[in-house]
Every structure is written in C-alpha cells, then in structure tokens.
C-alpha positions as CSV (number, residue, x, y, z in Angstrom):
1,X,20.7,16.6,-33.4
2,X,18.5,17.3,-30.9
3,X,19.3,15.2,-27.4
4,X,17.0,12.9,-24.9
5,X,14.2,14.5,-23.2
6,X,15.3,16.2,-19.8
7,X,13.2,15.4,-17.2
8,X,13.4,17.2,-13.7
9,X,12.0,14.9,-11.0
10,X,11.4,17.0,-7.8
11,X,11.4,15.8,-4.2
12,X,11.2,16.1,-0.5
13,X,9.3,19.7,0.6
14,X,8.5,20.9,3.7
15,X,5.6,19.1,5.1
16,X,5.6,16.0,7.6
17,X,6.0,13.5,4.2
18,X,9.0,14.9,3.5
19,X,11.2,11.4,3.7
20,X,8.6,9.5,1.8
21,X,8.5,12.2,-0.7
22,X,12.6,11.7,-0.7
23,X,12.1,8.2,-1.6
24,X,9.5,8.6,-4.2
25,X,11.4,10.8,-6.0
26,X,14.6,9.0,-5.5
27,X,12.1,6.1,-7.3
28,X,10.7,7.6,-10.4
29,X,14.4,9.5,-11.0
30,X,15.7,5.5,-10.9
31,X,12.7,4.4,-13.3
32,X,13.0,6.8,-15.4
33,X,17.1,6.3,-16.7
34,X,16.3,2.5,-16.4
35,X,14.1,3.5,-19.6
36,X,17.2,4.8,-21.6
37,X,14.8,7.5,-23.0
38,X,15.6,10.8,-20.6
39,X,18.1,13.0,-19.7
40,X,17.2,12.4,-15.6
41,X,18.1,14.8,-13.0
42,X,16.8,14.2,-9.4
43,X,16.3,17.3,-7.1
44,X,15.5,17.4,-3.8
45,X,14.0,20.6,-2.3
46,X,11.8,22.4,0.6
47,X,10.8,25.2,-0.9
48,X,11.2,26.3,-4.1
49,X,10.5,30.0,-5.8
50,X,9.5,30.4,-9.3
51,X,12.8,32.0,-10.0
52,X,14.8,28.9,-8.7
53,X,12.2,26.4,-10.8
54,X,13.3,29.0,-13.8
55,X,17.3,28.1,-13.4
56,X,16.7,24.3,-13.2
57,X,17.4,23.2,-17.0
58,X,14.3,20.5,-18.2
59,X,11.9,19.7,-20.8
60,X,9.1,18.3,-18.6
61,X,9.0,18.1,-14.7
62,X,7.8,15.7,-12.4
63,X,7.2,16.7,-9.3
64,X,6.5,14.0,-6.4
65,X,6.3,16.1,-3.2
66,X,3.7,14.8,-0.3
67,X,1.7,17.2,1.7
68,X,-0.1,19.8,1.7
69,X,2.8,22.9,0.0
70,X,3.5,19.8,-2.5
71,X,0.8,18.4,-3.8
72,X,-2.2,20.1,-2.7
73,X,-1.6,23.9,-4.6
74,X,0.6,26.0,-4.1
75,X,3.9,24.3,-5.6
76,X,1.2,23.6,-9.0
77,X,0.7,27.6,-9.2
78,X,4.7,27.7,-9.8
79,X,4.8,25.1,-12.1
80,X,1.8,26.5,-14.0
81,X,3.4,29.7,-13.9
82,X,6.6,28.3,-15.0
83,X,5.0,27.0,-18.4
84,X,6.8,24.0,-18.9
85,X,4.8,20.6,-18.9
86,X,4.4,18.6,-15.4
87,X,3.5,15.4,-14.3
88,X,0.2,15.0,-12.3
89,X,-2.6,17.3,-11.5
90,X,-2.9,21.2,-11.9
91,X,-3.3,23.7,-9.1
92,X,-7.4,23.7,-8.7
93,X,-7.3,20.0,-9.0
94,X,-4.6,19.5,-6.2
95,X,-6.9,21.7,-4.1
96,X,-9.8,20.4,-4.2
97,X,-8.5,16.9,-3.7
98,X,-6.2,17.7,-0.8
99,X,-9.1,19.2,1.0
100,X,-10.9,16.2,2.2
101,X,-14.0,17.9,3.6
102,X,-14.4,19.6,-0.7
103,X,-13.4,15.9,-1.9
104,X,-16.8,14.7,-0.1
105,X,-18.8,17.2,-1.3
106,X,-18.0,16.6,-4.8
107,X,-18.5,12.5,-4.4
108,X,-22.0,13.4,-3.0
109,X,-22.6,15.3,-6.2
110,X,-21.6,12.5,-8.4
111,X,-23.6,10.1,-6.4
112,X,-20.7,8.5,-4.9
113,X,-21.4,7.5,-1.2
114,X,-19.4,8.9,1.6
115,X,-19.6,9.1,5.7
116,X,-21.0,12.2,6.7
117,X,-18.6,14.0,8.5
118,X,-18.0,17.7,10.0
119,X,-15.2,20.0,11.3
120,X,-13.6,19.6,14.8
121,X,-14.3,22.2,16.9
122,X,-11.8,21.5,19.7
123,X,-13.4,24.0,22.3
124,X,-16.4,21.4,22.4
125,X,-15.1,17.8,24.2
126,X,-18.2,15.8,23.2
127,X,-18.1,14.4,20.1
128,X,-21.2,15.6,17.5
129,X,-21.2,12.4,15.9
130,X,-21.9,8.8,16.5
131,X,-18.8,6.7,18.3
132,X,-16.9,5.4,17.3
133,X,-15.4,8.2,15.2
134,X,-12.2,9.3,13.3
135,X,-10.5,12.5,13.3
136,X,-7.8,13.4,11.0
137,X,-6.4,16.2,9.4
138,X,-8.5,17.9,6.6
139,X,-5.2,18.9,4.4
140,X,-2.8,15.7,5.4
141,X,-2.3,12.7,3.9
142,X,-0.4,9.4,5.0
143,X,-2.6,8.9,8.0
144,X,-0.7,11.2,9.4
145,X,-2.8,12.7,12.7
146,X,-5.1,10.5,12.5
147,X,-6.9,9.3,15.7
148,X,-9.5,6.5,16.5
149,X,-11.3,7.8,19.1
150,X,-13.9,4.3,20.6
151,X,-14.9,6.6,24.0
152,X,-16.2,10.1,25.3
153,X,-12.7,10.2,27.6
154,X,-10.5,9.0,24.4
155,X,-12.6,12.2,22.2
156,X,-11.9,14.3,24.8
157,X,-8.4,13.7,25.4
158,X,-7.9,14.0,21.1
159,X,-9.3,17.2,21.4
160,X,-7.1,18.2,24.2
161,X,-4.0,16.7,22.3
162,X,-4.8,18.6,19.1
163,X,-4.8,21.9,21.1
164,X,-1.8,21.2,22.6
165,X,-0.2,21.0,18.7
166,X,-1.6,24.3,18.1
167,X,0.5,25.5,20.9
168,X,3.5,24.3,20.2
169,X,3.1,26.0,16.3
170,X,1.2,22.9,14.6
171,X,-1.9,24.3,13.2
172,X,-3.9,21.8,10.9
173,X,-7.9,21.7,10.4
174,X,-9.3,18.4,11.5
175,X,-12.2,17.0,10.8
176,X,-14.5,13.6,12.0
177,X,-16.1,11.0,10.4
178,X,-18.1,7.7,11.8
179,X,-15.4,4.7,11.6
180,X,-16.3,2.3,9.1
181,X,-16.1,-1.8,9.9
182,X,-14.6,-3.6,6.9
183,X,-12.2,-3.9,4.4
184,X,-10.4,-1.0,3.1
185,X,-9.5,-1.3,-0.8
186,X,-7.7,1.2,-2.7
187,X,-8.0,1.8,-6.8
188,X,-5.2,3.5,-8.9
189,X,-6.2,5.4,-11.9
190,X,-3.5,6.1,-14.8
191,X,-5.2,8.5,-17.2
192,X,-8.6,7.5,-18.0
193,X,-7.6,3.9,-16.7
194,X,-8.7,1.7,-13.0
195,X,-5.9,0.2,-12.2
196,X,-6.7,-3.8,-10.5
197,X,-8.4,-3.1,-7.2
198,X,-5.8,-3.8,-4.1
199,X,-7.4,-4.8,-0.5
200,X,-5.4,-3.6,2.4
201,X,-4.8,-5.9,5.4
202,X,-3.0,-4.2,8.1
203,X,-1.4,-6.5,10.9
204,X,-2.9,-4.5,13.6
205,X,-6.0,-3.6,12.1
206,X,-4.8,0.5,11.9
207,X,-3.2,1.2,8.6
208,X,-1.3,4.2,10.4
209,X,1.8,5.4,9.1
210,X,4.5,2.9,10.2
211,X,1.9,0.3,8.7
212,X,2.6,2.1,4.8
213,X,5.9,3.1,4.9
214,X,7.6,1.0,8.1
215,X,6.9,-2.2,8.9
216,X,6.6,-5.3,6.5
217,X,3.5,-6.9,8.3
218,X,0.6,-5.5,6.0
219,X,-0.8,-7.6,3.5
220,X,-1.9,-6.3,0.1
221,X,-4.3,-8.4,-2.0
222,X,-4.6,-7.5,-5.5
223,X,-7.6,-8.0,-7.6
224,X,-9.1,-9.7,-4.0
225,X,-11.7,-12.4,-3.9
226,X,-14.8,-9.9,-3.6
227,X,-18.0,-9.8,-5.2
228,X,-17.0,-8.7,-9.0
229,X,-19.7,-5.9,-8.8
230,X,-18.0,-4.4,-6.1
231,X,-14.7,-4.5,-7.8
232,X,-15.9,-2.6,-10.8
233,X,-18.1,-0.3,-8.7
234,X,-15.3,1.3,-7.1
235,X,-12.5,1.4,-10.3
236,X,-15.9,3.4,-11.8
237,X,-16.1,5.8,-8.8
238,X,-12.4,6.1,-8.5
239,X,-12.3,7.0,-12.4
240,X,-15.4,9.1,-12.2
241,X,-14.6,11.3,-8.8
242,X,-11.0,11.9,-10.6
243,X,-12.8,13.2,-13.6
244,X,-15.2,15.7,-11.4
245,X,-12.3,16.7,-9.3
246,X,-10.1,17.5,-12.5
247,X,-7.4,15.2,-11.6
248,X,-4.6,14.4,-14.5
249,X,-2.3,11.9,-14.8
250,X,-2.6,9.8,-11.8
251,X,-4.4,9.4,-8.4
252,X,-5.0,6.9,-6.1
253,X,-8.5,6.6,-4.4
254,X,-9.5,4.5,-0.9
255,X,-12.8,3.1,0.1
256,X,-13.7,1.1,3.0
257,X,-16.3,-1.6,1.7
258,X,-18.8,-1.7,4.9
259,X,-20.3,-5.3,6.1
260,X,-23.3,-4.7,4.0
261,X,-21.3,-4.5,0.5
262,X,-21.4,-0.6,0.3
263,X,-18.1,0.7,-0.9
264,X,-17.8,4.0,0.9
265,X,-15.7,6.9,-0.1
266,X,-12.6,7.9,2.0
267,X,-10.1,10.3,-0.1
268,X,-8.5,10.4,-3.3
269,X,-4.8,11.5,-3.7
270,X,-3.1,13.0,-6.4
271,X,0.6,12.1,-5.4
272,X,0.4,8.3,-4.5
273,X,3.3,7.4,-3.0
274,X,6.1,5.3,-5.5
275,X,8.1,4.0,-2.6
276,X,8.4,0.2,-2.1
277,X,6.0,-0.3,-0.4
278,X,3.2,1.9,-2.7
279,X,0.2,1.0,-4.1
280,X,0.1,2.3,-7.1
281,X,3.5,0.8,-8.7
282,X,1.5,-2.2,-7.2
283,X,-1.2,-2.4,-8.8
284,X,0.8,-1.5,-12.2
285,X,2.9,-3.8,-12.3
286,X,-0.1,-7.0,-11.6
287,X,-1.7,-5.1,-14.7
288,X,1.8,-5.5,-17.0
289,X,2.9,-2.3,-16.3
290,X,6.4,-2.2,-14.9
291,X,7.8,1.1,-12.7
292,X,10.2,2.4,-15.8
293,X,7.5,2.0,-18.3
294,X,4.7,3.5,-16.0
295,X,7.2,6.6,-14.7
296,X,7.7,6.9,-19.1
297,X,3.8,7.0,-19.4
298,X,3.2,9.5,-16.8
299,X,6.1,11.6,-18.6
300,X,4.8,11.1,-21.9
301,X,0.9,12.3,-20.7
302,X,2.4,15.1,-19.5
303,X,4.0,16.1,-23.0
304,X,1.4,14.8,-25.2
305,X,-1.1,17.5,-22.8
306,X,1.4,20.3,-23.3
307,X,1.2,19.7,-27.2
C-alpha cells in the first residue's frame, strides 16, 4: 500500500531573510504533520545544487526561502528542472515579481496605479524626484534597505551610505519612489482567491523590519473600516496583477491607500512570510482557514497542477 504523501519543506538560503525564512519553514513543516496527511521532512539549506535537490527523497516540495536566490529565480530553475511538483510560483513568475521596477511596469499595463519611480544613480546626490522619496532595493524584500529620505542632506547621505555597501561587497540595485501619506493595506491571494484585506498600523509610523518580524507594537486590522469600494478594489488588483505576472499558488500584495482614496501599488510577493507574526496566515485564518489546512491547500495546488 502505497504510504502518505512526502513533502520536502525547504528553508533558510543565503540572502539577508535567511532567519525569517528558518522560521517560515520551521511553520509550514509544523502545519503540515498537524494535518496527519504527509510524510514531513523539514530542510534547512543555503544553497542547494540540482544534484543535492535530486538525493532529497519527496513527492512534492515546498520551498519557503526569502530573498532574492529563494524566491525570486534561480532556486525555481532547479526545482523546474528537478521535475517534481512545488509549492508557489515558477521561475519567470518569481522574476518578474521580485524585480520591483518590472512589477510596476506590468501594474501600469493592467491599469493598476502605481508611483512613478526610477533607478538610483548614486554618483548623482540630488534626488530626480519630488521629496520626500523612498529608496529601497529593487530585488529585496522585508523592507530590508529601505530608506526615507524627507531632505536634500538626508538624499545625499543615502546615496553616500549605499556606496559605502558596495564597498564593503553589498551590491544591490536601488531604486526611488515619491513616499505616499496614508494607510498601507496588504491583500493575500490563495489561488484564484483575495484573501480579507488587512490594514497595517506600525507603532512608529515605519513598518521596517523589526516592526514585521521583532517587536509586538504593530497593529493589524483585518477586513478595516474603509470604504467597501476600496476594499474590493484592491483584492481585484491584487488577484488581477498576480494573474499578469504568472504567480501560482500564493502571493501577498501591498498598497498604500493615499488621502484621496486611491489605492496605490507598492509590490507583490510570491513567498509571504508564515512566521507569527505574517500576514498571510492572518488573513486565512479571519476567512476560516486555519495554518494546517491552508499549508494542505497550498500542497494540494501544487499536485493537482502537476497532474
């Protein structure tokens, strides 16, 4: 008789998510035996060759690594390559959304509004767009390099603190877009399904880093007291830019909803985080949709796509 379904959850890689990624894996591996379903074995990695993915024994694979090597190509061209079925999006998808500057361009495309934004050119210490601005990394995710920059001095000193990364080996593209007043609001999508709409409320008005993963002082409102339009408007764009973009499985997609009700476009990612504090579980779970019964969907997509 033929036994439970072996799943191979992957985690950790070499980018600067690497401890969230340890955690989110650590998560899902945890979901998925609470289901009784799957044969469950939790690996945790940096790199990882196509012969080494060969060894690993498993039926489907689901891999949860944050960053760029993780999620945003290259580890999808060994799982493609591999052949077996794998949670979450394929290797053009996971490109195309981890590129943030490619991301806008298809929005636009669909009609989906985003700031204009334009490549940092750090040679150049006045700032080509409107202050106040933000620059961030154009292949990161988690906030992570992201600066507000309110001044001429505070641009100039973020170009000459980016330079000094490249010197010491950190080379990342960056790229800078007008900073939007309002609320930011964030939509999960599980297949062809919006998740309910969560509002974030950082404590200190940055939702950084240490506001996500860290601290306990951010405030998430699910299904928040906004106009109804608005509410559907971005779970449409969110399923609709996920759809253009060739996303699978699951993604999670932010907005900031400006004064004057326009919900504009930040990012979409293809690897939401599945920690504790993530938004994705969240949002699940206010729709009925528990962690074990949400990590046995996402497995069970996988499959029923393979088939």
């Amino acid at each position: 008789m033929k036994g439970p379904v072996r799943v191979l959850v992957l985690g950790g890689g070499p980018d600067a998510e690497r401890e969230v990624s340890i955690k989110s894996a650590t998560g899902i591996a945890e979901a998925l035996r609470r289901t009784g379903r799957y044969d469950v074995r939790l690996k945790i990695i940096a790199r990882i060759s196509s012969a080494a993915l060969r060894a690993m024994p498993a039926d489907v694979i689901f891999p949860y690594l944050h960053g760029p090597w993780g999620e945003g190509g290259p580890l999808q061209d060994i799982l493609e390559a591999d052949g077996r079925p794998f949670v979450g999006s394929g290797s053009a998808a996971a490109r195309l959304a981890m590129d943030k500057m490619a991301t806008k361009g298809v929005s636009l495309a669909i009609g989906i509004p985003t700031p204009p934004a334009c490549i940092l050119n750090t040679t150049d210490h006045r700032c080509p767009l409107p202050l106040p601005v933000v620059v961030k990394p154009v292949h990161e995710g988690s906030t992570i390099g992201l600066r507000i920059c309110e001044t001429d001095r505070q641009f100039a000193a973020c170009c000459r603190a980016i330079e000094a990364e490249r010197r010491r080996g950190v080379s990342r593209a960056y790229m800078i877009e007008p900073r939007i007043a309002g609320a930011e609001l964030t939509v999960g999508v599980i297949g062809r399904s919006a998740l309910p709409v969560i509002r974030i409320v950082p404590r200190q008005g940055l939702y950084d880093y240490k506001a996500k993963y860290i601290r306990n002082d951010t405030r998430y409102i699910v299904n928040p007291p906004l106009d109804a339009k608005v509410l559907r408007r971005v779970q449409r764009d969110a399923l609709r830019l996920a759809e253009a973009l060739g996303c699978r499985h699951i993604s999670r997609t932010d907005f900031m909803l400006a004064r004057d009700g326009t919900p504009w476009l930040l990012e979409i990612n293809t690897t939401p985080g599945f920690t504790d504090h993530s938004l994705v579980p969240k949002a699940a779970r206010a729709a009925g949709i528990g962690t074990p019964d949400l990590c046995d969907r996402l497995v069970r997509m996988a499959l029923a796509d393979r088939r």
